[in-house]
matplotlib code that plots the C-alpha trace (Angstrom):
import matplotlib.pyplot as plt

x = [0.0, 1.3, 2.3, 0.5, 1.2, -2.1, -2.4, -5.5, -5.8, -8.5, -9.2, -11.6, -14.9, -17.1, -17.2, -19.0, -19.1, -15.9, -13.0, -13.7, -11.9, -9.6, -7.9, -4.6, -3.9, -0.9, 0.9, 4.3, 4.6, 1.4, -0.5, -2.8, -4.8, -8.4, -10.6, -13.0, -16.4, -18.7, -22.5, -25.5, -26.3, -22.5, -19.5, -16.2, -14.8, -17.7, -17.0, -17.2, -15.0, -12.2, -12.4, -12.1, -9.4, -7.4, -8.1, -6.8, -4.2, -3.1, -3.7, -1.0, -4.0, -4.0, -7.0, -8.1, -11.4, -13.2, -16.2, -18.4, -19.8, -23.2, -21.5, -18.4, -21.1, -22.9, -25.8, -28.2, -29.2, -27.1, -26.0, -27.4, -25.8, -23.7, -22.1, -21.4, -20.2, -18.1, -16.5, -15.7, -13.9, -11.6, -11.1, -9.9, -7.9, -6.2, -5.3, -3.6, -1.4, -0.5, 0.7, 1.2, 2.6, 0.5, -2.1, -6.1, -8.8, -12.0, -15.7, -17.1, -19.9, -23.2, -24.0, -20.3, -19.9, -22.8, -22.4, -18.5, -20.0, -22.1, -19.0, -17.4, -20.5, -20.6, -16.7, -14.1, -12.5, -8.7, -5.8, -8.4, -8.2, -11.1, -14.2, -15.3, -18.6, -19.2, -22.7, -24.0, -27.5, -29.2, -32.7, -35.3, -35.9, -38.7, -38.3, -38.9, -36.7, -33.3, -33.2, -30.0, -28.0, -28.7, -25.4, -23.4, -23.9, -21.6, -18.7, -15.7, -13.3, -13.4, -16.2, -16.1, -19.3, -18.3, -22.4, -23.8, -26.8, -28.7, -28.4, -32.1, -31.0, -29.6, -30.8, -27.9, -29.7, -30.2, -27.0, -25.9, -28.0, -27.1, -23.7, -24.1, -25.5, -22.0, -19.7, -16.5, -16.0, -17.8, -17.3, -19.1, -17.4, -20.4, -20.1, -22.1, -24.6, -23.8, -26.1, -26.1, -23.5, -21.5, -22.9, -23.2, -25.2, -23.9, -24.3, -21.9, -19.1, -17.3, -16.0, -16.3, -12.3, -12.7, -15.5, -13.6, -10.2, -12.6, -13.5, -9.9, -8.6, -11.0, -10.2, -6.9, -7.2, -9.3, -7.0, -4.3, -6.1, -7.1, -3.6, -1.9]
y = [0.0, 3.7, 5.5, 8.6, 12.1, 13.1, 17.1, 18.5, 22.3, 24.6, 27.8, 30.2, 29.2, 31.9, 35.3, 35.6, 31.8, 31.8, 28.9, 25.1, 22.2, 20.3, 17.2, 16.8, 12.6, 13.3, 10.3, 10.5, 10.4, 12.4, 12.8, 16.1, 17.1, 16.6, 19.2, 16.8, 18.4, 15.8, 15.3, 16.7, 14.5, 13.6, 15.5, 14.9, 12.0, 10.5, 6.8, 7.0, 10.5, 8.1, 5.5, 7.2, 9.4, 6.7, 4.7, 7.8, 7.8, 4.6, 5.4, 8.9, 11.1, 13.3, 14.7, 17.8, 17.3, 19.4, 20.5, 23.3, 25.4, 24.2, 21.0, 22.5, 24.3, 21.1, 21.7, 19.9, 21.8, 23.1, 26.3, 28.8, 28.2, 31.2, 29.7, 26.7, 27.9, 30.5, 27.8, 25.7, 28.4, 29.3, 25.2, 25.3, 28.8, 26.6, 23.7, 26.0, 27.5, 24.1, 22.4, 25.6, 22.7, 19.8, 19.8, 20.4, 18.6, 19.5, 17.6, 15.6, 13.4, 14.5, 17.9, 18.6, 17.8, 19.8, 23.0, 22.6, 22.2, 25.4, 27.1, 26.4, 27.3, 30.7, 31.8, 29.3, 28.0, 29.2, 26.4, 23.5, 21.2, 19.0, 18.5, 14.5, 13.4, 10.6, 10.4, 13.3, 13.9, 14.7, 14.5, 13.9, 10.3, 10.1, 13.4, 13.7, 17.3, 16.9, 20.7, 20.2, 19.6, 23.2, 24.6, 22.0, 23.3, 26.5, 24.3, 24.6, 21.7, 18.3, 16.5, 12.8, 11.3, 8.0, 7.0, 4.0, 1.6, 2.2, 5.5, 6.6, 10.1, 10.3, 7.2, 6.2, 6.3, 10.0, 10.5, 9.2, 11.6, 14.9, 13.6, 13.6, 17.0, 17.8, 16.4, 15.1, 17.5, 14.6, 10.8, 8.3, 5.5, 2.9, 1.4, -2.4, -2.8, 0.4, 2.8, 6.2, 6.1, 3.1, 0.4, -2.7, -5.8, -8.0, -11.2, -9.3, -11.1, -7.0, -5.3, -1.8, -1.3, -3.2, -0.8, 2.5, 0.8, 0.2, 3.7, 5.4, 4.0, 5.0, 8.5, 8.0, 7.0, 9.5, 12.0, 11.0, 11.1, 15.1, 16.2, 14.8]
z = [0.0, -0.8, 2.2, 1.9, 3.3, 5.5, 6.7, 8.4, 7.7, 7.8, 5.2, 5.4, 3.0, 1.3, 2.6, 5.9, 6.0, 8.7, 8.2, 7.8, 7.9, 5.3, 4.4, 2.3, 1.2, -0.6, -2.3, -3.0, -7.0, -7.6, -11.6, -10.3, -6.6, -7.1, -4.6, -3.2, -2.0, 0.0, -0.3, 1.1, 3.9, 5.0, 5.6, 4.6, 7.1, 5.9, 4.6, 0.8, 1.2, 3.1, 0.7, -2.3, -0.9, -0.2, -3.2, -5.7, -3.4, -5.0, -8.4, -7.9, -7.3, -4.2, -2.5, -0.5, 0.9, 2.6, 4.8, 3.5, 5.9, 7.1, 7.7, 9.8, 12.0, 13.0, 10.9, 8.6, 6.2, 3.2, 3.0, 0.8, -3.0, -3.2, -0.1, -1.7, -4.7, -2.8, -0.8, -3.7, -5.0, -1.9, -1.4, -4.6, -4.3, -0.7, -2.7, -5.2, -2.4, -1.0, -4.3, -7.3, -8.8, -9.6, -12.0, -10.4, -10.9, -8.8, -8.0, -5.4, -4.7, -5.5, -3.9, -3.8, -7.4, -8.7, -6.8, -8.3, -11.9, -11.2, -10.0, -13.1, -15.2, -13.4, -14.0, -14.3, -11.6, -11.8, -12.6, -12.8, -15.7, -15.1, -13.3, -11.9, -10.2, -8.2, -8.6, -10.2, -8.7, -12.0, -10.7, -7.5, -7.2, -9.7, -11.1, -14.9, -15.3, -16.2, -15.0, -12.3, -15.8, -17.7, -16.6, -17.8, -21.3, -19.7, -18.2, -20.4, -19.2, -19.6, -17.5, -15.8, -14.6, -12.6, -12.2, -10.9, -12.2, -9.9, -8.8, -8.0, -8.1, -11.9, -13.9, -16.6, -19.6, -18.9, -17.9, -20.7, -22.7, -20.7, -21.4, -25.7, -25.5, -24.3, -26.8, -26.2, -22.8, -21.1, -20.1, -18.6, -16.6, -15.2, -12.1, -12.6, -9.6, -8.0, -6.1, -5.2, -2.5, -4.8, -2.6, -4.9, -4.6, -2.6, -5.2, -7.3, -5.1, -5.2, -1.7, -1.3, -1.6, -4.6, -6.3, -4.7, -6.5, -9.9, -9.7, -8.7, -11.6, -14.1, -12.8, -13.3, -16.8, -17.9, -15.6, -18.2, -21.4, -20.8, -19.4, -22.3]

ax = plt.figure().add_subplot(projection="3d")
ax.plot(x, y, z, "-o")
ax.set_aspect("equal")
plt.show()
């Protein structure tokens, strides 16, 4: 296993929003740092944000996760979205500080990754060279509007969706068609079985480390193919 470099920091988050808590997993031959923003109902120590973290770890991919402020407060409910978006952009200003010299991907998992997207709709985010999604949340759970994917059309970097087949929240044949509407900027990689949070069936005979490796590596792959 890669021995890892892991710093807790804190930066402030949006204006008015006071600081919040980081994490830096930083291998030691590193391909880029992806800014990893958590999801709605879970912070950034939760489960899936460790596992993935470490699992890019061992694909040369370090990560700086981070809490946004709702979250760091001990509250419930998400922030308002300019607060979001606000502290997407300082967590990816801090990880520019700490590492001018790696390339910078940015995303998260659901929430996190959507409010990064709209971010990066609204004025690009500086020195990243990709966005990645684990699990964009396209829709409500039943939902017919494909709505939460309008601003896409305004992101101007390369987009990863790592979706999985049975994600209530964005169902993968419209995935799939949000993602033709966006030409070759985007990219699906499927996860087989896989649900919202990348659980899997357990009949599939696949661990969690073993879906989280699945996934790392199809970020590093497509990682490679856009920094070429």
């Amino acid at each position: 296993m890669t021995e890892s470099t892991v710093s807790e920091l804190k930066f402030v988050a949006a204006p008015g929003a006071g600081e919040v808590s980081a994490i830096l997993v930083k291998p030691p031959h590193c391909g880029a740092l992806f800014v990893l923003g958590h999801g709605a109902g879970a912070g950034m120590r939760h489960r899936f944000m460790d596992g993935i973290a470490d699992a890019l770890s061992e694909h040369g991919i370090a990560s700086f996760r981070y809490q946004f402020p709702y979250v760091e407060a001990g509250k419930r409910r998400p922030d308002r979205a300019p607060i979001l978006t606000g502290s997407v952009r300082a967590a990816v200003a801090a990880a520019r500080e700490l590492e001018p010299d790696l390339p910078l991907l940015a995303g998260g998992k659901s929430m996190g990754g959507r409010m990064t997207s709209t971010a990066q709709a609204e004025s690009s985010l500086p020195s990243v060279r990709g966005l990645v999604f684990f699990g964009f949340p396209l829709h409500r759970p039943g939902d017919p509007s494909n709505a939460r994917a309008d601003h896409l059309a305004d992101v101007d970097v390369p987009m990863l969706f790592v979706q999985g087949t049975r994600d209530r929240l964005a169902e993968l044949d419209r995935v799939e068609t949000v993602v033709a509407t966006l030409g070759n900027r985007a990219t699906v990689s499927v996860v087989r079985d896989g649900d919202h949070g990348f659980d899997v069936l357990k009949r599939t005979g696949r661990s969690t480390g073993e879906v989280y490796d699945d996934m790392a590596a199809a970020v590093r792959r497509w990682t490679d193919s856009i920094l070429d």
